[in-house]
C-alpha positions as CSV (number, residue, x, y, z in Angstrom):
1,X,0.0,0.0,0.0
2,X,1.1,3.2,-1.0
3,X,1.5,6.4,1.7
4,X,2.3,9.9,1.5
5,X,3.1,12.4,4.6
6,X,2.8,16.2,3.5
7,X,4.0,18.6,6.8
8,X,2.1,21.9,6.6
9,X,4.4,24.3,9.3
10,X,6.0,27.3,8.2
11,X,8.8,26.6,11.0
12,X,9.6,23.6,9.1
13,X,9.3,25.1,5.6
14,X,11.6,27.8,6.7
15,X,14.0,25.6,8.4
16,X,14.1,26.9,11.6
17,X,12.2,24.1,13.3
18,X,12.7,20.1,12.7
19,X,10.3,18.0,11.1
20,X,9.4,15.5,14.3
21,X,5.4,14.8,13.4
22,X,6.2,14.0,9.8
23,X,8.9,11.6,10.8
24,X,6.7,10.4,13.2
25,X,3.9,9.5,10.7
26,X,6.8,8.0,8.4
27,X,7.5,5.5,10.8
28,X,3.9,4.8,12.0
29,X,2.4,4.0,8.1
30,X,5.9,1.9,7.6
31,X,4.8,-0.6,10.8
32,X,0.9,-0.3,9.1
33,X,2.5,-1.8,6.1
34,X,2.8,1.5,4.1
35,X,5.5,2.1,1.7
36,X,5.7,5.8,2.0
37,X,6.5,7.6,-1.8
38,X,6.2,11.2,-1.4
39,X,7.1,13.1,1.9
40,X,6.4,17.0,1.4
41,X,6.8,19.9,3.7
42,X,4.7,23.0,3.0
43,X,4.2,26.5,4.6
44,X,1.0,27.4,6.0
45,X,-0.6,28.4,3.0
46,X,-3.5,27.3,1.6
47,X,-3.1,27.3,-2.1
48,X,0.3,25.0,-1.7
49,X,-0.9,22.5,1.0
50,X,-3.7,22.3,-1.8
51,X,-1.3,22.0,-4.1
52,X,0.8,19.5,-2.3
53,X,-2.3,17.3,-2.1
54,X,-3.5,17.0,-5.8
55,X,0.1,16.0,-6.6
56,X,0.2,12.7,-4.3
57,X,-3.2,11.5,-4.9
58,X,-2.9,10.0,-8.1
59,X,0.1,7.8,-6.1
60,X,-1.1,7.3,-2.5
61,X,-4.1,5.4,-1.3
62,X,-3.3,7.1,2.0
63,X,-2.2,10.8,2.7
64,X,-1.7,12.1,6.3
65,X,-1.0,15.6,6.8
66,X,0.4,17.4,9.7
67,X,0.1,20.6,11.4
68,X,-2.6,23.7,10.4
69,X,-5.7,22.1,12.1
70,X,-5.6,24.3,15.3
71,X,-6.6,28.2,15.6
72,X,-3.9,30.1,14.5
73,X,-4.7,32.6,12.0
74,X,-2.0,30.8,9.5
75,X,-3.5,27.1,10.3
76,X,-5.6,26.2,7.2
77,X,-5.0,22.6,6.5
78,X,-8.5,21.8,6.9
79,X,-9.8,24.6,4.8
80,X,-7.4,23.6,1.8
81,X,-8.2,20.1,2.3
82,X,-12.0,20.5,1.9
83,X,-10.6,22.0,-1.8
84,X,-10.0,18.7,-2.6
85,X,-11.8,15.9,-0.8
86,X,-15.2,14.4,-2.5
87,X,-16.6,13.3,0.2
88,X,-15.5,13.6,4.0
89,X,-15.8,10.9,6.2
90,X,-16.9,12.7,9.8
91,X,-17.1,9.5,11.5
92,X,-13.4,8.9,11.4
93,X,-12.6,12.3,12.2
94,X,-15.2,11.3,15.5
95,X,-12.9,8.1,16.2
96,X,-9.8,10.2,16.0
97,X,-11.4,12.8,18.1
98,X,-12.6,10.3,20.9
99,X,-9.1,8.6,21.0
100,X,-7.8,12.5,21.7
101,X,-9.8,13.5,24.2
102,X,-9.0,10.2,26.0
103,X,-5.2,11.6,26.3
104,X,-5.8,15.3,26.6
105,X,-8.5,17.9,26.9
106,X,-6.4,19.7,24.1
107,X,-7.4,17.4,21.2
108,X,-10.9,19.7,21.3
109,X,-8.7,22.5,19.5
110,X,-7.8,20.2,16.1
111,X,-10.4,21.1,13.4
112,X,-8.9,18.5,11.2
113,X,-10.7,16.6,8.0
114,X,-11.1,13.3,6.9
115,X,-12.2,12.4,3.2
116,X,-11.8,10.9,0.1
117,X,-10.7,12.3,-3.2
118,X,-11.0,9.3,-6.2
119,X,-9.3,6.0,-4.4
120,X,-7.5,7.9,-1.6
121,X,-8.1,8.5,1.4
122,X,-7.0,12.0,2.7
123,X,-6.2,12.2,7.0
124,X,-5.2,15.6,9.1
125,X,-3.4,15.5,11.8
126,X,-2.3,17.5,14.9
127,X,0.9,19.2,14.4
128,X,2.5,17.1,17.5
129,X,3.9,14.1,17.1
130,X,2.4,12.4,19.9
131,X,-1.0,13.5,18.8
132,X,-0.3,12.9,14.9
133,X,0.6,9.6,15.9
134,X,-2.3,8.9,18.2
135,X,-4.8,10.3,15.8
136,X,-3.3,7.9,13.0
137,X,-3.2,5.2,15.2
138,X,-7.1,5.6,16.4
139,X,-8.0,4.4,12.5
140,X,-6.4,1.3,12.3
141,X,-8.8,-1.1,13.3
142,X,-10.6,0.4,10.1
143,X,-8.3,1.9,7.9
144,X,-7.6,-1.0,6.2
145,X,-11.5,-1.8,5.2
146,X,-12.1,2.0,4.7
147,X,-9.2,1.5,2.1
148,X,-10.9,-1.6,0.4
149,X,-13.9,0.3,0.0
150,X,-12.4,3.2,-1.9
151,X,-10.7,0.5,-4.3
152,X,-14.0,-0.9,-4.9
153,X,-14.4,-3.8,-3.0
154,X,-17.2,-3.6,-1.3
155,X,-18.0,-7.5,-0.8
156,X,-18.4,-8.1,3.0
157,X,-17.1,-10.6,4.7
């Protein structure tokens, strides 16, 4: 299965701050089985985290971003993400949710997105590396059938 990890942060873009959450999610969708192709890092912008995501979804079944889903004025991950998704998937933004707010009372302050564009899925994810890590690993007991069905299997079993 094919992954991508796009890091929206203008810290990182600039060079000023290390990239810890996208590392992070690297190493998380290897020990899911991923084979991560494309690892981006873009400002806080929406136009390129837009940008950054119509150029991985024709090769990833699976794109996590992370960072932009809180309440700066420069965090609009979720904003550019709606640009592209077809259809969002609310419930697994609620499972991700839940699973936060089991570890901290801060996970109330990610407005992240979950949906699909085509065949892949599209996930965003706190800037932190704990909770982008947390938040990924809240989908796993489903992320694999949520996958099947965007291929087109929909058979159940």
């Amino acid at each position: 299965m094919i992954g991508a990890v796009i890091t929206v942060s203008d810290g990182v873009a600039a060079g000023v701050r290390e990239d810890r959450s996208g590392r992070a999610l690297v190493d998380a969708l290897h020990e899911l089985g991923f084979s991560v192709v494309h690892r981006a890092v873009v400002p806080d912008e929406i136009d390129r985290i837009e940008a950054a995501l119509r150029a991985v979804i024709p090769v990833a079944r699976l794109v996590v971003t992370t960072g932009g889903t809180g309440f700066g004025p420069r965090d609009v991950t979720p904003e550019a993400t709606r640009r592209v998704v077809e259809r969002e998937a609310p419930g697994l933004f609620h499972l991700m949710m839940a699973r936060g707010l089991e570890s901290t009372p801060m996970a109330a302050l990610t407005r992240g997105v979950v949906g699909s564009a085509g065949t892949t899925l599209i996930v965003n994810l706190p800037g932190s590396p704990r909770g982008a890590s947390e938040n990924l690993a809240s989908l796993t007991p489903v992320l694999g059938h949520v996958l099947d069905l965007l291929a087109g299997d929909t058979e159940h079993r």
